[in-house]
N, C-alpha and C positions, 0 to 999 in steps of 0.2 A: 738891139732893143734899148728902148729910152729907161733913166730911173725914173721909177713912176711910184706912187705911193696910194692912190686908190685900185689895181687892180695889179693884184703879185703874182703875175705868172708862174715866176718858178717856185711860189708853195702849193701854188697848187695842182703844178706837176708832181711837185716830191709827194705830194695829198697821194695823187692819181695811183701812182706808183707803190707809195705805204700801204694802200687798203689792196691792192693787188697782191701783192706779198703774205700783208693779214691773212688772206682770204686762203690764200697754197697755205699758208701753216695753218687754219681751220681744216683744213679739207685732208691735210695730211694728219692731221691728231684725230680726225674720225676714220680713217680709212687704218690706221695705227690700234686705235682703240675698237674698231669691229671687226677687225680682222679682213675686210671685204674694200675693195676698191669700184666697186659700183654698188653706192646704196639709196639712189634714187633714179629718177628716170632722167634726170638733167647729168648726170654723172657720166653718159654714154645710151643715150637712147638704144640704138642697134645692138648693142652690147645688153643691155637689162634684156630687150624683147626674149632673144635668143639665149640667154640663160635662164630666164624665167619657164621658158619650154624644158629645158633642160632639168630644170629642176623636178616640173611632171613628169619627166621621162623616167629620171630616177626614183622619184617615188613612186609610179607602178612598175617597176623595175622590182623593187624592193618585193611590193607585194607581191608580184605574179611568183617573184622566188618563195615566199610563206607558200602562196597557194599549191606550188608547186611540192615543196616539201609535206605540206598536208595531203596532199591526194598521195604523195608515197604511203603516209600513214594510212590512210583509207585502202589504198591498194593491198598491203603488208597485210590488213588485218584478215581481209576477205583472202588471200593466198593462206593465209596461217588456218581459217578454218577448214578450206578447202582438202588442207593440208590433214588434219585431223580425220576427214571423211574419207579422204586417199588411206587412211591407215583402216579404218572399218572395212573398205572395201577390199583389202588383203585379207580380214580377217573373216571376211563373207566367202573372199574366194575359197580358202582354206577348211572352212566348212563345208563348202560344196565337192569341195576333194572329197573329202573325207565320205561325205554322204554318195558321193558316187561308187564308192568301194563296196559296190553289192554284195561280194562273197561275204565279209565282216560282219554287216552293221544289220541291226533285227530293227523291229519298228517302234522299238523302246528308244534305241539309238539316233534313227530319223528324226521321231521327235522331238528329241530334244537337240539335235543340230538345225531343226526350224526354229523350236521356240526363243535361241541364240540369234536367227540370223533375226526374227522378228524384231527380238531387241536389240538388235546394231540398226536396222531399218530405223526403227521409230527415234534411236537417236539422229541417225543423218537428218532424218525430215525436222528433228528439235532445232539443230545445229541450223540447218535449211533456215528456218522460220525468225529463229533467235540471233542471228548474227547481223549484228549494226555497227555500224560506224556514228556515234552523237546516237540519235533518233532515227537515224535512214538506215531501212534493212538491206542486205545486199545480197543473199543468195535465194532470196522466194521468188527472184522474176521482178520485182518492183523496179531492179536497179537497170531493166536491160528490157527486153519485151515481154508487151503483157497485152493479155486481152479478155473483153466480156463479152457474152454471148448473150443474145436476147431470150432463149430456150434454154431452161434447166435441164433440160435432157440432154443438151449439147455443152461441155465441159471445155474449157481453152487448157492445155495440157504445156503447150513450149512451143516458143518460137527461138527464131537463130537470128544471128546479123545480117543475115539474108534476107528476112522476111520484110517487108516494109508495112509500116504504119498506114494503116487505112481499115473502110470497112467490107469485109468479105462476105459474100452470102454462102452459106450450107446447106446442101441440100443430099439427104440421102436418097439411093435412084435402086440400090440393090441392099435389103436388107443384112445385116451380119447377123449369126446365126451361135448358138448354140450346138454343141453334138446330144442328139437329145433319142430318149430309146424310152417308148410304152408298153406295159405291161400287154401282152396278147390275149391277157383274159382279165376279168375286173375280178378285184378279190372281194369277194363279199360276206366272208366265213371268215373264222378264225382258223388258222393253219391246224391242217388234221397229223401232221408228222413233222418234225424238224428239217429244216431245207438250207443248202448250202448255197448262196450266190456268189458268184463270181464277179465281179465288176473292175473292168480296169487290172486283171490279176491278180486282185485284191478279195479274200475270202472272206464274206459275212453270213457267220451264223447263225439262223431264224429256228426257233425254240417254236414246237409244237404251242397252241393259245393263243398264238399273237395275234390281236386285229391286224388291220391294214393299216393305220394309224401309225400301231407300234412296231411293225415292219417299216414304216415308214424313217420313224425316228430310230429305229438300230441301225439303220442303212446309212444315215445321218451322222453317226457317231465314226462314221469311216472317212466320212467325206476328206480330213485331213488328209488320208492315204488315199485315196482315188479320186481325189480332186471331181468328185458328182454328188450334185444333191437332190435328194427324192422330193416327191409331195405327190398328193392326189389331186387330179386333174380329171374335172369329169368324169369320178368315181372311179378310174381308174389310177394306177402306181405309176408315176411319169422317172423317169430318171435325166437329167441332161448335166449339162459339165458346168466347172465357175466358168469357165474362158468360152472366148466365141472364137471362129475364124478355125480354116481349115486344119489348124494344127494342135485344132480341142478334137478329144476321138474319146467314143465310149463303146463298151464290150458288154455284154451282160449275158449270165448263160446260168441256168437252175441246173442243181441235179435230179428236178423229177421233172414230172410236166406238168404244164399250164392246168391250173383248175379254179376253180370259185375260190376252192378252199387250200390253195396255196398262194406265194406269191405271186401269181400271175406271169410270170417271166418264162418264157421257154427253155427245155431242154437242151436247143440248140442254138447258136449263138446268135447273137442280135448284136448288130453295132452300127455306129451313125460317128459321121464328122461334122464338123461346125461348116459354116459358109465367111468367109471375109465380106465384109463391108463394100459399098461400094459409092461412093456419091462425089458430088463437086466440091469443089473449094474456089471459089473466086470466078466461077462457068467455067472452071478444068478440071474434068472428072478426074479420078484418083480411085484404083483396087489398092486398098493395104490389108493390114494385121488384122484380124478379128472386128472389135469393133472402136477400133481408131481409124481417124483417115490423117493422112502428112502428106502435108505437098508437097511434090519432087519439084517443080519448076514455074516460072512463072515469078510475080512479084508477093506470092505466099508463099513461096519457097521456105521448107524448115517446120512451117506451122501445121501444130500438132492437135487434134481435137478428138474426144470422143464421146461415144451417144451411146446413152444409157438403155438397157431393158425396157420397153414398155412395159407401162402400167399395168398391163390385160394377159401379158404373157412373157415370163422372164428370161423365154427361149430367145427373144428376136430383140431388134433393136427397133421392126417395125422401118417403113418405106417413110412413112407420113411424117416425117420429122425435117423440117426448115430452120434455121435460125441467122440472124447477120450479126456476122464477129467483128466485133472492134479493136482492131488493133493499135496499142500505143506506141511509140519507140520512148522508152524512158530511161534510156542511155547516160551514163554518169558524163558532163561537160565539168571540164576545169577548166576557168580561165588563168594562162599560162603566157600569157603574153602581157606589155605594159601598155599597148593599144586594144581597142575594137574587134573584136569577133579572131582574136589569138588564142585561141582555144583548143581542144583536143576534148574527144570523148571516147569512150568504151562502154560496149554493154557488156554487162555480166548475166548470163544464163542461171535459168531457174536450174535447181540442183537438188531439187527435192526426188525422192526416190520415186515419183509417179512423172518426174521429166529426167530420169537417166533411162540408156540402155535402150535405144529406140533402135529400128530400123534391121534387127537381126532377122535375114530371112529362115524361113522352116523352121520357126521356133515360137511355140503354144504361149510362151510366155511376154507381152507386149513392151512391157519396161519392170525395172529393177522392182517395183513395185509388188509385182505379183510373183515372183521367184518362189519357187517350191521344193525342198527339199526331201520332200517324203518317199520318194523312190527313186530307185539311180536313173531312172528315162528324167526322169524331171529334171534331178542332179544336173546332169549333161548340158539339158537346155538352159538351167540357172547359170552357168558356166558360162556357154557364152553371151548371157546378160548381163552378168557380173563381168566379163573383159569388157563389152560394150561401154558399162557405164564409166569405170578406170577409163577407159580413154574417155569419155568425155570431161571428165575429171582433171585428170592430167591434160586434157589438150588447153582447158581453161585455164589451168594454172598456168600453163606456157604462154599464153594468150596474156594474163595477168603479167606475169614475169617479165614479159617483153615491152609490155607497156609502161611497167615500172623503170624498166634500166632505158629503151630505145627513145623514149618520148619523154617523159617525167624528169628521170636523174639528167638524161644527156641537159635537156631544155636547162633545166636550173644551172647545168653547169655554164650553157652556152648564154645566160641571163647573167650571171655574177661576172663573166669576161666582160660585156658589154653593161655592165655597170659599173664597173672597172675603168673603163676608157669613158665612156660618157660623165662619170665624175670628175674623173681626169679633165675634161674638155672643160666644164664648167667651171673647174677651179682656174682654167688656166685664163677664161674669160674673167670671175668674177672675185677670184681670193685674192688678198693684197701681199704684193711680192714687197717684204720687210727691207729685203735689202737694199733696194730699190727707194722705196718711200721714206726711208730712213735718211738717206742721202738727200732725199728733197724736203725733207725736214730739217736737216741742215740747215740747207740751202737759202732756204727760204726762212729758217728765223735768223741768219745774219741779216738778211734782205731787209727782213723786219727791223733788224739792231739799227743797220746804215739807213734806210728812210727815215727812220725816225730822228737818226741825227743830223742829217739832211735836210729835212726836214724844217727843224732847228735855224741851222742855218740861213735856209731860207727866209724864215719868217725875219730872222735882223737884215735883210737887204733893205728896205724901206726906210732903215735909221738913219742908211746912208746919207741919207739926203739934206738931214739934218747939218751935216759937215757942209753942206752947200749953200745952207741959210745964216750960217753964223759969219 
């Protein structure tokens, strides 16, 4: 190359070279000072793309771990009541022991092992009603299936995880019945002698004067113990039972005989059974309990409904009764994943005392609801509605339990591994290795040091020249 004096090559290679150098120590004092070696998109395009994903990942990563540990909480709370109701219902069953010990216990003693179970009942159903998690209840059915009927007379009772969401029509085809027993003569007199009734085995005694009225309501006054309630029906003395379905039964026998002027009841024994229900659920007929019907099969499978007394006669539940049930699935969903529809759900069953204890056959008693312990026959049957409902009980909490440790605990743990490594990945894309850029910070501010002296030098070449002109 000539020496030339308008156009200096080599400063402005040393130029080229100097700001190249500048620019590695800019770039290492930022990657130094953020901690991050890609902190733009020109820093490593392919590199940002892919850890900027990464970055999402970890942070629903993060969250699905919260959500996850929240529905523990959610879970825990609803086992812990359930947990509570599990101890009532020991303490139901233990009174029903007790009330079955017919040799022992008088009807002072019955009594008051009802009025006990009544109030352990009405706490489960508080407990039932009252237990939330924030604002969201969990054991009345809201958290799991639920349903509305378009007929007031047709009650939605409990569905299962079986049951599927949709709407079903009901239609009762054979009445459920009452056991039900009428006087054989109308009293129309006030009782001319004192008269002993019999009902249920249960002895009520009727005081010479009584109308029919007040026959009526001493009769009444038993009902606790013989589970029958009187009223006059077409001027005569009706008796029939609370429960429907064949395994309501009534007995009824005077010690005199039938006259105007007695209670009407015969000498000799009179008794009557109820009838079961009998109608469709979804166009699949269904015989159950009294007057509940539950679907055995099908995609109502589980679902439990029942149909009240007509209005006109409190014996029957009456044929004419339709209605279409709506069924929800309102199953608890967590989202437990760091993507799109990573979810998990559970329903939690209603567990009020008019949805435990279902499905026991030859037993007068429908669900936990109605349990009676006023005489040891009843006792017996309370027995096993009270096992009945314990295991629906415990099987939920198992249910729960499982859900908690198999899907919940396992997932979060199998979420913190792979946030573990997925941070790891990221960092190893995007955090600046010190030891590393340290060394190129070096590097690159001698680089800086020698261009610039370089540089230097450069720029006095052109003086040379001067030596040529003198």
């Amino acid at each position: 190359m000539g020496l030339t004096i308008t156009n200096n090559v080599s400063s402005l290679t040393a130029q080229h070279n100097l700001g190249r150098a500048s620019k590695g120590v800019a770039q290492s004092i930022e990657r130094l000072s953020s901690g991050l070696k890609i902190n733009r998109g020109a820093d490593g395009p392919a590199a940002l793309v892919i850890s900027e994903k990464q970055r999402a990942q970890i942070a629903g990563l993060k969250a699905a771990i919260d959500n996850s540990e929240k529905a523990v909480s959610l879970v825990q709370t609803a086992e812990g009541a359930l947990g509570e109701i599990n101890s009532l219902l020991i303490k139901v069953r233990s009174l029903a022991i007790d009330s079955a010990n017919s040799g022992v216990n008088d009807a002072d003693g019955l009594a008051a092992n009802q009025a006990e179970i009544d109030n352990a009942l009405d706490t489960i159903n508080r407990i039932a009603n009252n237990t939330q998690f924030g604002s969201k209840n969990l054991l009345d059915g809201s958290a799991g299936v639920n349903g509305t009927t378009s007929n007031s007379d047709v009650s939605f009772l409990k569905g299962t995880s079986g049951t599927a969401a949709g709407s079903y029509a009901v239609t009762v085809t054979t009445a459920g019945e009452r056991a039900t027993e009428t006087a054989t003569t109308a009293q129309t007199q006030v009782l001319a002698a004192d008269e002993v009734l019999t009902i249920n085995d249960v002895s009520v005694n009727l005081t010479a004067g009584l109308s029919q009225a007040q026959v009526v309501d001493r009769i009444n006054d038993f009902t606790a113990q013989t589970g029958v309630v009187a009223e006059i029906d077409s001027g005569s003395t009706r008796l029939y039972t609370k429960d429907f379905g064949s395994d309501a039964a009534i007995s009824v026998i005077s010690n005199i005989a039938s006259a105007s002027d007695s209670s009407g009841f015969a000498n000799s024994a009179q008794s009557d059974t109820g009838v079961n229900i009998i109608g469709t659920v979804g166009g699949v007929s269904f015989t159950e309990s009294g007057d509940v019907l539950t679907a055995q099969t099908g995609s109502a499978k589980g679902l439990s409904v029942q149909v009240a007394a007509t209005s006109a006669d409190a014996t029957t539940t009456g044929t004419a009764v339709t209605a279409t049930l709506s069924v929800t699935d309102n199953a608890l969903v967590f989202q437990i994943g760091a993507n799109q529809n990573q979810t998990a759900s559970i329903a939690i069953d209603r567990v009020n005392p008019v949805a435990l204890g279902f499905g026991v056959t030859g037993n007068q008693f429908n669900n936990l609801n109605e349990i009676d312990l006023t005489s040891a026959s009843k006792s017996q049957d309370s027995l096993a509605v009270i096992d009945a409902a314990i295991n629906d009980v415990t099987n939920l909490r198992g249910t729960l339990g499982a859900f908690q440790a198999h899907t919940l605990e396992a997932t979060a743990n199998n979420l913190r591994a792979t946030l573990e490594n997925t941070t790891n990945a990221e960092s190893v894309i995007r955090d600046t290795d010190f030891a590393e850029e340290i060394a190129n910070f070096t590097k690159r501010q001698v680089l800086v040091q020698a261009g610039t002296s370089v540089l230097g030098n450069a720029n006095q070449i052109p003086q040379q020249v001067l030596a040529l002109l003198q």
